[in-house]
N, C-alpha and C positions, 0 to 999 in steps of 0.2 A: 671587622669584615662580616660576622656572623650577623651581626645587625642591620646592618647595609642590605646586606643578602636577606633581613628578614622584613624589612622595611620596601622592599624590591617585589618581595612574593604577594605583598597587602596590597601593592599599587598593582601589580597586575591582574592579581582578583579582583580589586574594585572595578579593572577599566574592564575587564573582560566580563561582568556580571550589567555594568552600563552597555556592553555589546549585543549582551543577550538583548537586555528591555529595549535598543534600538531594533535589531532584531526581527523581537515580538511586533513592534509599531507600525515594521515595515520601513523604515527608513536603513535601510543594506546598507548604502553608502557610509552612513556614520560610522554605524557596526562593523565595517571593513576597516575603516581607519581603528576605531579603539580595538580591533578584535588584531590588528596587527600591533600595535603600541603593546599590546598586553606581551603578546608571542615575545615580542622584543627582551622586556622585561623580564618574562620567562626564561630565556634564553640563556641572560645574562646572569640570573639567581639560581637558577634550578639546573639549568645546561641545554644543550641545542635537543639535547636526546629523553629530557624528560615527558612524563606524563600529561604534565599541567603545559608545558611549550607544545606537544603534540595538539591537546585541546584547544588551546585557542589558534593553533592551524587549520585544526576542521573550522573554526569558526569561520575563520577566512575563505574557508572554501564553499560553507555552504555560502555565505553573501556574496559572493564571484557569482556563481550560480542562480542567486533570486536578482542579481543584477544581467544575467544573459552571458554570461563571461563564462562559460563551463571551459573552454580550453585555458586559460591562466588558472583556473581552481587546479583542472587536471595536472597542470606543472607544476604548481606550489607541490601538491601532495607528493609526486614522484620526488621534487629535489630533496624534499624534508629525508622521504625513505633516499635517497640516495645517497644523502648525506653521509650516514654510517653511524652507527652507532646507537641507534634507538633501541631504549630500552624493550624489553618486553609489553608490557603495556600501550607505549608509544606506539610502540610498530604494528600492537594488534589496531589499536584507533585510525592511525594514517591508514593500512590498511583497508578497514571495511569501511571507513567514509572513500576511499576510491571507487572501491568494488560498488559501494551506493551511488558515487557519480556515473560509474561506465555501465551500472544496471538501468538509471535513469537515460542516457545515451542510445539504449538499445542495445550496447555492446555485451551483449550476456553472454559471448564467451569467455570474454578479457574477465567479466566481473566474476565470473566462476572460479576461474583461475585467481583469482584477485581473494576471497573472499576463503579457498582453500589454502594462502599463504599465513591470512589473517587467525585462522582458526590451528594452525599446526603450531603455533607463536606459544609459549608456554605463557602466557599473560592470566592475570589475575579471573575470577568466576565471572567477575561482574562485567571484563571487555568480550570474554567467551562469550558469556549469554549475547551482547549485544551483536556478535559476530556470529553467530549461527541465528539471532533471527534474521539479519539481512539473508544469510545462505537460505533460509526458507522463504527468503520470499524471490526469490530467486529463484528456486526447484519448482512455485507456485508458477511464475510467470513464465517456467518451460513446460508447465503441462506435468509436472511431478507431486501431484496433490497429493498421494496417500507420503511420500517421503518430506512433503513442505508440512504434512499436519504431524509426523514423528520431528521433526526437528524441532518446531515449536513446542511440543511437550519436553524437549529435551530441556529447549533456555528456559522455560517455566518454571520444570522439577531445579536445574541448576539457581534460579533466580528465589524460589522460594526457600530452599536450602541455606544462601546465604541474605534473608532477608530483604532481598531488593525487592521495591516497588514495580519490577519491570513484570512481576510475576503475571501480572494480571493482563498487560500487553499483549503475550504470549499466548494467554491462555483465549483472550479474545479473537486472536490471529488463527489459531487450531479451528476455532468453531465455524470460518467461514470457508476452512479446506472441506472442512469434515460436513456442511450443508453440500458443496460442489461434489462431492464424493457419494452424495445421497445418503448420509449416514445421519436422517433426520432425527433419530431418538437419540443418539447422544448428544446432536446438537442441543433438543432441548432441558436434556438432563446435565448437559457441560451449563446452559445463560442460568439455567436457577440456581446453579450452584457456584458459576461466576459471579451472578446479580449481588449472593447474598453475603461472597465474601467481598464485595466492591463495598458494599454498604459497610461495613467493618474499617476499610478502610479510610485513610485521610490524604487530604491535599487534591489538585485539577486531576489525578491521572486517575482516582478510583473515579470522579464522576464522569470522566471520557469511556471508561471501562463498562462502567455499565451499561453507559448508552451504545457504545459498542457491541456488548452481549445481546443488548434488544436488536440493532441491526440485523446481526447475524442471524439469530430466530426468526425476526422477519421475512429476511431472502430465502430461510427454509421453508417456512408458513406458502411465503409465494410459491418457491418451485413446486410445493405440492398441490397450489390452487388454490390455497386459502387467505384470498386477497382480500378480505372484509381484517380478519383479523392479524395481516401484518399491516396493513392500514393505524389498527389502532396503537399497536407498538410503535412504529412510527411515529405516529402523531405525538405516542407519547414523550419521547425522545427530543423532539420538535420542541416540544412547549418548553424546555430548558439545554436548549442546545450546548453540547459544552463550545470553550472559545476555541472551536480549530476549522479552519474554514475548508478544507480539504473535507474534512469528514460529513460536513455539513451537504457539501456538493453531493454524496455517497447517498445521506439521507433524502435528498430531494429528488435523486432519479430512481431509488427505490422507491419510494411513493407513490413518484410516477407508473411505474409497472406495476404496485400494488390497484391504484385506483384504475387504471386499465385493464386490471383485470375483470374488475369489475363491469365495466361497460362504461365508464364515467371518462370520456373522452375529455373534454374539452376540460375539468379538471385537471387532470393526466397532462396535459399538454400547459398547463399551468405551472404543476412544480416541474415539469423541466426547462420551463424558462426560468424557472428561482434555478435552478442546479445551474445553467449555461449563464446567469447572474454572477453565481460565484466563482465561477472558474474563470470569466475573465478577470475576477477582482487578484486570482492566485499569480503571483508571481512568473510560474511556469507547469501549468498541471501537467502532471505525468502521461505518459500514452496510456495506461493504467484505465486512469480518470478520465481522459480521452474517449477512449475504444470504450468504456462505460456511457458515455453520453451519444455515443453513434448506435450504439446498441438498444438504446433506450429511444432513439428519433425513429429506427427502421421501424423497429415496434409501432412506434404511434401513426407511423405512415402507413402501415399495415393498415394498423385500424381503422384511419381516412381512407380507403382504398385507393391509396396513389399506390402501387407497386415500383411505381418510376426510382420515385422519390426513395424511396425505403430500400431498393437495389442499391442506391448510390450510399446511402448513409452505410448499411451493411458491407461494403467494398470497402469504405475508408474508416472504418474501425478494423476490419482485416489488416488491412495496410500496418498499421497500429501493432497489431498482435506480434511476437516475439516468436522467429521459428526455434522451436527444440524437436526436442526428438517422437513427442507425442502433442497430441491437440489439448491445449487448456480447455474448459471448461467456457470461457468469454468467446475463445476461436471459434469451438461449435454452435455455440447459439449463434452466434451473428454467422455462421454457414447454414443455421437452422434458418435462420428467417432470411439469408440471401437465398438460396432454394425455394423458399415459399415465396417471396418477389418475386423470381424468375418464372416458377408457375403460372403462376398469376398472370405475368405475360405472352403466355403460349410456349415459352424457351423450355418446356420440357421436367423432368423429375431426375435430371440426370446430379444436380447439386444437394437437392435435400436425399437421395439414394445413400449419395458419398456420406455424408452427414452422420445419417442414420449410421452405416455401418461403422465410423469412426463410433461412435456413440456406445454402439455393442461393442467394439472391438477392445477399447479403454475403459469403457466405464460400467458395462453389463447388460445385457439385455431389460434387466427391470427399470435402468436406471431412467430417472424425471425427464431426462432431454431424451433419451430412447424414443420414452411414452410421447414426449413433443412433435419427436423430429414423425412418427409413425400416423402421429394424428394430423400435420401436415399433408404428410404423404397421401391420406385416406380423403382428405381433401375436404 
C-alpha cells in the first residue's frame, strides 16, 4: 500500500507540474484537466485535506479563472474548505487563493474577511508569508498604504527568516507603497539594496525583482518629476523584460507617463498602445491594471487638449477603484486629473478642491499629489 500510495504522489506531481507548463503557455483548458487528474490523485494518496490536494485545487481555480469561469473556481475553493478537515497548511492555501479570487471580483469585504481567516490558521512560515502578502495588497487596494507597506515587511522579515525566495517579492511590493506614501529616500535606499541582493540571487524571480525594484524607483523618480531619468530605468528594464506579461503592461504605461512628462506626446501615446497591446493578450487584467491604463489615457488627453476625452477615461478608472474607508493613492490622481478635465470645461474647481483636500487630509500637505492637485488648481 505504501508503494501504491508512493507511486500515486509521483503521478500527481508529474501531472500537476505538466499543469503548471500548460499553464505558463496559456493553454488553461489542458491545465484544468491535468491540474484536476493531479487533485484526484492527491486525494487518493495524501487524503482530501492535504497540502499537495489543496495545491492543485488552487491550480484549478486559477484556470477556472483565465478561462472566465470565476463562479465555479469560487465553488471548488468553498467545497474543498467545506469539506472538513483541512489541514492547517491546506486551509491557510484554499484560503487566501479565495480571498485572491473575491479581491480580484472586487469583493474586498468578503476578501478581508477571507484572508483574516487564512492568516489566524496556525499553518506553516511559508503559507503565512503568502497569506499576509495578499492581506497587503488588499490594505493597498483600500487606500491603507502606510499598513499595506508594514505588512509587506512583515512576509519579507518572515520569508527571509526561513530562506524563502518570496523575500524579495515582498520587499519589491513595500517600495511601491512606500513611493505612493511620498517616502521617496527610502524608496531609493530600499531598490539599491533590493537591486543588490536580487543580483545574488538565482532562478526567474531574482530577475522579475530587480526589474521590479527599478519600476518602483521610477514611479518615484516620476512623482517627483524626474521623467528624463525614470525613463532610463525603464528602458532599462525594457531591454530584458522578465517573462510576465502583466508586469510588462506596468512597464509600458509607466513609460508612458515618464515620456509625457517630458513633452514627448506622441511617444507617450506609443507605449500605451504596447501596455493596451498586452492587456488584451492577458487573460483577464485586473481593475488594478485597468484603472492603470484609464489613468494613463486621461493623462495623454490632457495633453492632446481633449478635456472631453480625458473626463471619460478618468470616470471609468474611478468606476474601477475599490471603495474603503480612505482614497488610494490611483483614486486621487484620476480625481486629480478628472478636476482638471472638468476645469478645463468651465465645470468649475469644485472636484480637483475635493481632491486636494483628500490629498492633505491622508496624505499631508507636502505630499507629491498635494503639490499636483495645488498646481492644477493654480491653473
Amino acid at each position: 500500500m505504501r508503494l501504491l500510495a508512493g507511486r500515486r504522489l509521483q503521478q500527481a506531481a508529474d501531472l500537476l507540474d505538466e499543469a503548471h507548463q500548460a499553464e505558463t503557455g496559456g493553454g488553461f483548458a489542458e491545465a484544468e484537466r491535468l491540474a484536476r487528474q493531479a487533485a484526484a490523485l492527491y486525494g487518493r494518496a495524501a487524503g482530501p485535506g492535504a497540502p499537495e490536494t489543496a495545491g492543485a485545487l488552487v491550480t484549478v481555480s486559477r484556470t477556472l479563472q483565465a478561462q472566465g469561469r470565476p463562479a465555479e473556481a469560487e465553488r471548488d475553493l468553498r467545497a474543498a474548505l467545506a469539506a472538513g478537515g483541512p489541514k492547517p497548511d491546506a486551509e491557510a492555501l484554499l484560503r487566501t487563493a479565495l480571498a485572491t479570487l473575491l479581491r480580484r471580483a472586487g469583493r474586498h469585504p468578503e476578501a478581508v474577511e477571507e484572508i483574516g481567516r487564512a492568516l489566524a490558521v496556525d499553518a506553516s512560515p511559508a503559507r503565512a508569508v503568502r497569506a499576509r502578502h495578499v492581506s497587503a495588497a488588499l490594505l493597498a487596494e483600500l487606500g491603507r498604504h502606510r499598513e499595506a507597506a508594514e505588512q509587506y515587511a512583515e512576509a519579507a522579515t518572515t520569508a527571509r527568516r526561513e530562506h524563502d525566495g518570496f523575500t524579495l517579492v515582498a520587499e519589491s511590493n513595500r517600495l511601491t507603497e512606500l513611493a505612493y506614501l511620498g517616502e521617496h529616500e527610502a524608496v531609493e535606499r530600499g531598490a539599491a539594496r533590493l537591486r543588490a541582493e536580487s543580483v545574488r540571487a538565482s532562478g526567474p524571480e531574482a530577475g522579475l525583482t530587480r526589474g521590479s525594484a527599478d519600476n518602483s524607483l521610477a514611479m518615484s523618480l516620476t512623482l517627483r518629476g524626474r521623467h528624463a531619468d525614470a525613463e532610463t530605468l525603464l528602458r532599462r528594464v525594457l531591454a530584458a523584460p522578465p517573462d510576465v506579461r502583466q508586469f510588462a503592461l506596468i512597464l509600458h504605461v509607466n513609460l508612458s507617463r515618464a515620456l509625457l512628462g517630458q513633452g514627448r506626446t506622441e511617444e507617450a501615446r506609443t507605449a500605451l498602445d504596447t501596455a493596451r497591446a498586452v492587456a488584451d493578450r492577458l487573460p483577464a487584467p485586473s481593475d488594478t491594471d485597468r484603472s492603470a491604463l484609464d489613468l494613463a489615457t486621461a493623462r495623454l488627453h490632457l495633453a492632446e487638449d481633449d478635456p472631453a476625452a480625458a473626463e471619460r477615461a478618468a470616470r471609468a478608472g474611478l468606476a474601477l477603484c475599490p471603495a474603503g474607508d480612505r482614497p488610494t493613492h490611483r483614486a486621487l490622481e484620476l480625481r486629480t486629473v478628472l478636476g482638471t478635465a472638468e476645469a478645463r470645461q468651465g465645470s468649475g474647481n469644485g472636484t480637483l478642491e475635493a481632491a486636494l483636500a483628500d490629498w492633505e487630509a491622508y496624505f499631508g500637505t507636502g505630499h507629491h499629489g498635494a503639490a499636483a492637485a495645488r498646481a492644477a488648481l493654480a491653473g
